[in-house]
C-alpha positions in Angstrom: 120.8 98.9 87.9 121.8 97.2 90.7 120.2 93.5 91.3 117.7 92.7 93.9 118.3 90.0 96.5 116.6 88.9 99.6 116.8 86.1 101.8 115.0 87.5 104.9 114.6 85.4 107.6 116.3 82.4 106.1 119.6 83.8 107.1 118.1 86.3 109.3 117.8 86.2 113.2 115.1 88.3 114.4 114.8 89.5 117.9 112.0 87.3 120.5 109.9 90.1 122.2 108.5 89.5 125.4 104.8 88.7 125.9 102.8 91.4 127.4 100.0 90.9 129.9 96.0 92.0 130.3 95.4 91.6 127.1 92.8 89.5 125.7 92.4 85.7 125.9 93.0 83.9 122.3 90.3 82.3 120.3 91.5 78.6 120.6 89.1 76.8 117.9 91.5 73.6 116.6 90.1 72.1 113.5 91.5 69.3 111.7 91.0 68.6 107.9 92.4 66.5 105.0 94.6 68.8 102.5 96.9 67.8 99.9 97.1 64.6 101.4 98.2 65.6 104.6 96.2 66.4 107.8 95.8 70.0 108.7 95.2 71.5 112.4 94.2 74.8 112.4 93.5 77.5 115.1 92.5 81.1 115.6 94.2 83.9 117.6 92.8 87.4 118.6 93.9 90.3 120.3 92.3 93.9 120.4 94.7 96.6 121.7 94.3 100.2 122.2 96.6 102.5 120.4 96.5 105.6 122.3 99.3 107.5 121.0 99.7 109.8 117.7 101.5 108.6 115.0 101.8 104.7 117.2 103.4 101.6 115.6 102.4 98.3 114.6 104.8 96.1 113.8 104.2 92.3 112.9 106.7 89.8 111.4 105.8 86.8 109.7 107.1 84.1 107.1 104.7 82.5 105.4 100.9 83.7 105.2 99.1 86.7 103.9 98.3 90.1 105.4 95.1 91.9 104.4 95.2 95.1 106.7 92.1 97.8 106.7 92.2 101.4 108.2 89.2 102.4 110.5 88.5 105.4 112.9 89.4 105.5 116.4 92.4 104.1 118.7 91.1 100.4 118.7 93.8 98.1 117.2 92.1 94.2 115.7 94.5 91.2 114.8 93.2 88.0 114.2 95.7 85.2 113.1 94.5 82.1 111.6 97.5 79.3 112.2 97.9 76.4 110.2 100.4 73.4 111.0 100.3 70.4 108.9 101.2 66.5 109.6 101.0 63.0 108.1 98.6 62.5 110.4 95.7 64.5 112.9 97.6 64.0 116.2 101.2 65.1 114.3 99.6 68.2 112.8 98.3 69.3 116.2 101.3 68.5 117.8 103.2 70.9 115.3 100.5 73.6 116.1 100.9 73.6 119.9 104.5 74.3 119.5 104.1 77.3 117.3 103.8 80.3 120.2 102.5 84.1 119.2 105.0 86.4 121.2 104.1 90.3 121.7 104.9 93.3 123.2 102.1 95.8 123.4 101.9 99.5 124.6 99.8 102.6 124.1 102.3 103.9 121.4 103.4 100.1 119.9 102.4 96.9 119.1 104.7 94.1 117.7 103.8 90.8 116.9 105.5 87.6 115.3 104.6 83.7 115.2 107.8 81.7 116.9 108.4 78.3 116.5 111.3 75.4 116.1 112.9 76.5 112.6 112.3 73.0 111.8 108.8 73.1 111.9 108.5 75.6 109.1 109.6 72.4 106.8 106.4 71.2 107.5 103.9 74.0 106.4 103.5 76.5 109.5 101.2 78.9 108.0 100.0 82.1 109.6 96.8 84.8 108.0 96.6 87.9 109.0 93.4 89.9 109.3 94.2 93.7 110.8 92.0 96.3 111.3 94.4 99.4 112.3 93.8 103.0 113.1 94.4 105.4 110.2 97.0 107.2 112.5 99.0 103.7 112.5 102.2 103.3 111.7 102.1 100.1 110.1 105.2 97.9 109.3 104.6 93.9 107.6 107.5 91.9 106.9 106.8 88.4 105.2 108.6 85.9 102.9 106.0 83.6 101.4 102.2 85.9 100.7 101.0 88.8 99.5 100.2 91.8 101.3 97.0 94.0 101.0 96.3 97.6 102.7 93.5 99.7 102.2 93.5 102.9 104.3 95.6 106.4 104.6 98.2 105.6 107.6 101.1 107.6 108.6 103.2 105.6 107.3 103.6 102.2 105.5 106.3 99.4 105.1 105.6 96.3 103.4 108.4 93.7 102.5 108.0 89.7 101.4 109.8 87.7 98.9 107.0 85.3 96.9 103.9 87.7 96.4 102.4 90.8 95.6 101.8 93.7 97.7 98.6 95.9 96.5 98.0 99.0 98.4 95.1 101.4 97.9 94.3 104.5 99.4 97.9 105.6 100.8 99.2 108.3 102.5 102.7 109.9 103.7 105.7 107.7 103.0 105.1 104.2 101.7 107.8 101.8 101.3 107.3 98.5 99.3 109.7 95.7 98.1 109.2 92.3 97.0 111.2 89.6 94.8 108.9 87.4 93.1 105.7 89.5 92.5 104.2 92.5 91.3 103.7 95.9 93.1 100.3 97.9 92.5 99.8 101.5 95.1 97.3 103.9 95.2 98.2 107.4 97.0 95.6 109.6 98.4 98.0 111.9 99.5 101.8 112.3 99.4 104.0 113.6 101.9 106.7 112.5 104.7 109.5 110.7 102.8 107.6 110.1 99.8 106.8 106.5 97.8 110.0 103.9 97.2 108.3 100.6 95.7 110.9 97.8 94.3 110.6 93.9 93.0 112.5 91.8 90.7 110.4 89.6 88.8 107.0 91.4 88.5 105.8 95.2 87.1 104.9 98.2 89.4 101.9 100.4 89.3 101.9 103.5 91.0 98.9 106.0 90.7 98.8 109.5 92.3 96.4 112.1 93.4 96.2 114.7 90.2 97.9 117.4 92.0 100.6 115.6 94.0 103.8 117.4 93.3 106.7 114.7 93.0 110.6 113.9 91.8 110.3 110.7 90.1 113.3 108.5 89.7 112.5 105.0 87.9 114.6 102.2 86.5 114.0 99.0 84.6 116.1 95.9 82.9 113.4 93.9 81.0 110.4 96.1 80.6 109.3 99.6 79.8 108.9 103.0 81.8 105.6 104.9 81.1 104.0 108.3 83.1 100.6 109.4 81.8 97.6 111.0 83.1 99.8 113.6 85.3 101.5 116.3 84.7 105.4 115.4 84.0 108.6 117.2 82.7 111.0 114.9 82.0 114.9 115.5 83.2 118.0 114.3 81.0 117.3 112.4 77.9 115.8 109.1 79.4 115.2 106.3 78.1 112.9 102.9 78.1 114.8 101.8 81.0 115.7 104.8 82.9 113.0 108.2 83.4 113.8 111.0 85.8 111.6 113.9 86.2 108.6 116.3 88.1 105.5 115.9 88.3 103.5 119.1 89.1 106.9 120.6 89.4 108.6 118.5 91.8 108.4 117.8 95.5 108.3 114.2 97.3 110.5 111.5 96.1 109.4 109.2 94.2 112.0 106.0 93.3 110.5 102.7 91.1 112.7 99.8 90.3 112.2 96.6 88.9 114.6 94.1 86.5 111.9 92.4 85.0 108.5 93.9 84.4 107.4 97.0 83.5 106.7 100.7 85.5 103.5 102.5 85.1 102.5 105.9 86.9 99.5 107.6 86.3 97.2 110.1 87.8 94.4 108.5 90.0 90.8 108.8 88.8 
């Protein structure tokens, strides 16, 4: 079992897209309040695009912050980004939010988004939430260091990578790909397909339910915890063990591959 690092974006360039015009204006509420001792500033950004192409991306890179994303009908595409900069005092908090600049490039078959700013700044508590609202056709890829990810929808496809925090997905479909370092991972499939399901973490346990008939080749692999299917049909290949299970379920098909070092595997039927 091989062991799990990441140190994205600390050590990690990632490339500045250019900002793309006629798109809406940003919400620029700035609100200052008292946390932890230190000032906060705090402002919203929007954007509504139109996806018009099958099978489009959306791609959005952030560092620290959550994502909660939600499928809905139709082409129409809804970010909103709530930005948080702190300071020892009002004016030095909002001085550190005027310097943090959302770049994008936006067509009708791709959207990608990231917060820049001075790499210095991110010392002092640059925070960025994400709320999405994405077409079900989306293909949706979330990269993050410090937050949790949530999706709830079937999409075309799904990547989801941070370091500190869980990512929960419900309601999947097609290939789903899934890795974190310090948290656990919990998915839901409505369907399988495409590529198939590849979820992995270090510290924290993984919970993978399936549709009752999905037909699947599971590989999973532990350290410190256990390995249990139930609730599905599944024919076990080789002699396994606690740490190591290979097999079918329903006879085989999409690939399934689960790994943690320390926490436990769980895959189960969906009821």
């Amino acid at each position: 079992m091989r062991h799990i690092q990441r140190t994205r974006f600390v050590a990690r360039a990632v490339a500045v897209l250019a900002a793309a015009a006629g798109l809406s204006a940003c919400d620029v509420m700035v609100n200052t309040m008292h946390g932890g001792g230190r000032e906060q500033a705090q402002q919203t950004w929007t954007r509504t695009y139109t996806l018009a192409a099958a099978d489009a991306a959306v791609e959005i890179v952030n560092v620290s912050g959550t994502f909660d994303v939600e499928a809905v009908d139709g082409t129409s595409l809804e970010i909103k980004a709530v930005l948080t900069a702190r300071g020892a005092t009002e004016e030095d908090a909002k001085k550190t939010l005027a310097k943090v600049e959302m770049v994008e490039q936006a067509d009708a078959s791709r959207v990608s988004l990231q917060a820049k700013y001075p790499r210095e700044l991110g010392r002092k508590g640059i925070e960025v939430n994400y709320t999405i609202r994405a077409p079900r056709s989306a293909r949706v890829s979330l990269e993050n260091v410090n937050g949790h990810v949530r999706v709830n929808g079937v999409f075309a496809g799904l990547k989801a990578e941070t370091t500190n925090g869980a990512v929960h997905g419900e309601g999947l479909g097609n290939t789903v790909v899934a890795t974190t370092t310090n948290g656990e991972i919990k998915i839901r499939m409505a369907s399988m397909g495409g590529e198939g399901v590849a979820l992995e973490t270090t510290n924290g346990g993984i919970d993978l339910k399936l549709p009752a008939g999905a037909k699947a080749t599971l590989s999973a692999r532990c350290v410190n915890g256990g390995i249990k299917v139930a609730d599905i049909p599944f024919e076990k290949s080789g002699e396994g063990s606690r740490r190591k299970l290979d097999g079918a379920i329903n006879g085989g098909g999409a690939a399934v591959k689960l790994e943690t070092v320390n926490g436990s595997i769980r895959v189960g039927g969906a009821t």
